[in-house]
N, C-alpha and C positions, 0 to 999 in steps of 0.2 A: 617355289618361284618367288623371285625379291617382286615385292609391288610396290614400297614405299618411296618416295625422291630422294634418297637420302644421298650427299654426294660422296664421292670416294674417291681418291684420287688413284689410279693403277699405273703401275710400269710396265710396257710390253716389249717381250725380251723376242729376237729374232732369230730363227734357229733352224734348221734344216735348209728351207728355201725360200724364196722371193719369185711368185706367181707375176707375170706380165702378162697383159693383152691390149691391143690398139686398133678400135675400129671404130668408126661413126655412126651417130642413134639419130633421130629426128623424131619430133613429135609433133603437139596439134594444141591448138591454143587456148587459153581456158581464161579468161578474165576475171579475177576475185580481188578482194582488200578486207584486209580486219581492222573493224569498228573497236570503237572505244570500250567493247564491252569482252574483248577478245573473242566474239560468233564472226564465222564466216561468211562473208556475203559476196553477190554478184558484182559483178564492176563492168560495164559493155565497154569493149575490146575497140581500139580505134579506128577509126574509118580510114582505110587506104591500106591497111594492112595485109599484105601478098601473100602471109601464112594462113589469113581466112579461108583463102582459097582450101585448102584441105584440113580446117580447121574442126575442135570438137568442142561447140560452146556449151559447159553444163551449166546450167544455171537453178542448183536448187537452192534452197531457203533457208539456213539452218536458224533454228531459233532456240536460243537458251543451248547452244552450241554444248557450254560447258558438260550439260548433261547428257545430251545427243552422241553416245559414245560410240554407239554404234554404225549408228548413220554415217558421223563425224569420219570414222575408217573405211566404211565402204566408200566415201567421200572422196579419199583420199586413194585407194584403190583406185577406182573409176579415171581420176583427174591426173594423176602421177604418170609417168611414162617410162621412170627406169627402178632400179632398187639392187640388192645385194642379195642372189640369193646361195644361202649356206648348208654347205654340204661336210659329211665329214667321210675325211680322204684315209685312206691307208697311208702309215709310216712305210716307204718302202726299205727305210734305213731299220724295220723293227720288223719283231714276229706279226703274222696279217692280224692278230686283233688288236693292236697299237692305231689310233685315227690321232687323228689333230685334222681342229675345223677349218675348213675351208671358203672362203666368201670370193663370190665374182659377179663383177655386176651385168644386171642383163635386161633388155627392154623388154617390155610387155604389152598387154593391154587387158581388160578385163571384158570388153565386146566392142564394138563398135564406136562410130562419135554418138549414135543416138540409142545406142544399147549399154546395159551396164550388169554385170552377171556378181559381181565379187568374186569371180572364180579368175587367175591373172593365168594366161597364157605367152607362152614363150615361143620362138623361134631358133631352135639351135641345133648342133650336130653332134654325134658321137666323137667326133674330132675332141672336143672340149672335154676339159677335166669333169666340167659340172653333170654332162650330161651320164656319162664313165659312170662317178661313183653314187650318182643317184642308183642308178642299175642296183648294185649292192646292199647300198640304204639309201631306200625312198625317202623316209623323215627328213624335212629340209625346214629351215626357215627363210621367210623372203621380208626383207626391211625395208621399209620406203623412210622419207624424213620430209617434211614439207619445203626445207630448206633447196631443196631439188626444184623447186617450183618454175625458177627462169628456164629451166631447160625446156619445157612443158609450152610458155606463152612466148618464149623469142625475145622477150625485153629483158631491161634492166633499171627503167626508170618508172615512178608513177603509175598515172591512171593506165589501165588496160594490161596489168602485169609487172607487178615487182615481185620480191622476194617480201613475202611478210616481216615487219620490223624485228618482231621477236625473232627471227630468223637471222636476218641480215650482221655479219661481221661489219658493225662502226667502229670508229673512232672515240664516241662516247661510251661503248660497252654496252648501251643496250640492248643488243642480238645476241645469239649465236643460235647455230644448229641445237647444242646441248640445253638450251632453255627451254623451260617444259612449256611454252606458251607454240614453241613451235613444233607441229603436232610431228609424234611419231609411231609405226605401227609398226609391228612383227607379225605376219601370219605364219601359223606352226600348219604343219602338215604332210600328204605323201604327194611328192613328184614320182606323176605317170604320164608315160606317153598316149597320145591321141591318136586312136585309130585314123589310120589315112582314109581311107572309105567311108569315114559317117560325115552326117550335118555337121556334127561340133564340128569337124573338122575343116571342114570348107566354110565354117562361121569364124573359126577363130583364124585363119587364115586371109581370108578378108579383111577381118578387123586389125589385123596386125601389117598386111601390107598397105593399108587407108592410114592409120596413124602414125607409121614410119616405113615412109615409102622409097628411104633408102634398101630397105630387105630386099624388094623386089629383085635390084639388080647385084644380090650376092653368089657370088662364082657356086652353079647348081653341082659341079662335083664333091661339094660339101656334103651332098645329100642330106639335106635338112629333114628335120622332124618339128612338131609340136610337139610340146609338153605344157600341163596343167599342174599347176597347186590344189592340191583336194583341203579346202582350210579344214581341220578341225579345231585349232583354236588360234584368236588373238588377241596380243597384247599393243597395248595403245596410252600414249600419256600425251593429251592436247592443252593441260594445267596446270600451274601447283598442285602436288596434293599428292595421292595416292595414283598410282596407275589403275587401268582397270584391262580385264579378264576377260575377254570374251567365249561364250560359244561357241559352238559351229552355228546354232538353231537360231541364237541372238544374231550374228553376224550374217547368216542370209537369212534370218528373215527379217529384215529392210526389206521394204517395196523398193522398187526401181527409184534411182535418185534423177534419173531423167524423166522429163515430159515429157511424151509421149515415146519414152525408151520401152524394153521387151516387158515389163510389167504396168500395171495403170500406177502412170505418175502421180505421184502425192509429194506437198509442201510439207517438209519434214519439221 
């Protein structure tokens, strides 16, 4: 596994097909800004704002961020609301053990506004490619980027939700997604479906119709399912420097990053 920041410049050649899909996501609003020191801190979200209304304010503490790697991800987990998660497809132009990888992006959540699991759960259907070839191979990875952030808090200016600088495409060059200040994570692991009959089920269903409450009203001859990410490991680079490597044991054991979310909240 490459860990280092080292840049590279690649070419990507297009070739079989061109995957489309077009639908709308909605999320819940999270207020933060990065200090002079690149740690993430809270920011209170502006008064009069109508996305409160079904909003999810996390407000932890990160302190000495830089080395907070873990937390930093679950962080990120928790607070994100979409990402790309990658599956690998059968060539059907090749013999069946020919794959070429497959990315589609899809909404999540990891629990509620005032719960936070690390584990991201999905709302989707057999209809879809992603859900198909997980069947096959479960192994999937799922990416988030911080740079996703405005979709999350509904703004695009200042206090109460921007796009972090190190994020933001200026004019003067000092952003972009690809800069390692602006945090990004890959969770490795097996997409499985959710028993439709347990708790988790009717938890992560909740949580996923409370923070994008456009699902509710998607056409039910989809026949929708839950699916989960089982993390066993991730990758994360919120710096300069080296990426770092997560566990599974490092990566949930974080305490809950919410006050009084499903674990006893701690200032990380």
């Amino acid at each position: 596994m490459i860990r280092l920041n080292t840049m590279v410049v690649h070419q990507l050649f297009i070739y079989g097909m061109v995957f489309l899909a077009s639908s709308h996501n909605h999320a819940a609003v999270v207020g933060k800004k990065e200090d002079g020191s690149g740690c993430i801190c809270p920011v209170a979200t502006p008064p009069g704002n109508k996305l409160l209304e079904m909003a999810c304010i996390a407000t932890p503490t990160l302190k000495k961020c830089i080395e907070l790697k873990a937390q930093t991800a679950r962080w990120m987990t928790h607070t994100l609301s979409w990402g790309t998660v990658s599956t690998l497809a059968p060539n059907n132009d090749a013999d069946a053990t020919t794959y070429y990888p497959f990315g589609n992006i899809y909404s999540y959540v990891d629990g509620s506004c005032a719960t936070d699991t690390g584990t991201p759960y999905f709302y989707g259907s057999e209809i879809d490619p992603t859900f198909q070839q997980a069947k096959t191979n479960p192994t999937v990875s799922f990416s988030l980027s911080e740079a996703s952030y405005d979709s999350v808090n509904g703004c695009s200016t200042d206090v109460g939700g921007s796009t972090l600088a190190a994020c933001a495409i200026t004019p003067d060059g000092s952003g972009d997604p690809e800069n390692p200040p602006c945090g990004r994570l890959t969770l490795i692991g097996k997409f499985v479906l959710v028993d439709a009959t347990t708790e988790e089920y009717k938890f992560a269903k909740d949580a996923l119709f409370q923070r994008h409450p456009a699902m509710a009203g998607w056409p039910a001859g989809h026949e929708w399912l839950i699916a989960k990410i089982e993390v066993e490991e991730a990758w994360t680079i919120s710096y300069y420097g080296e990426a770092t490597v997560l566990s599974a044991k490092d990566y949930y054991g974080v305490d809950s990053i919410m006050a009084g979310g499903n674990t006893a909240g701690s200032e990380l």
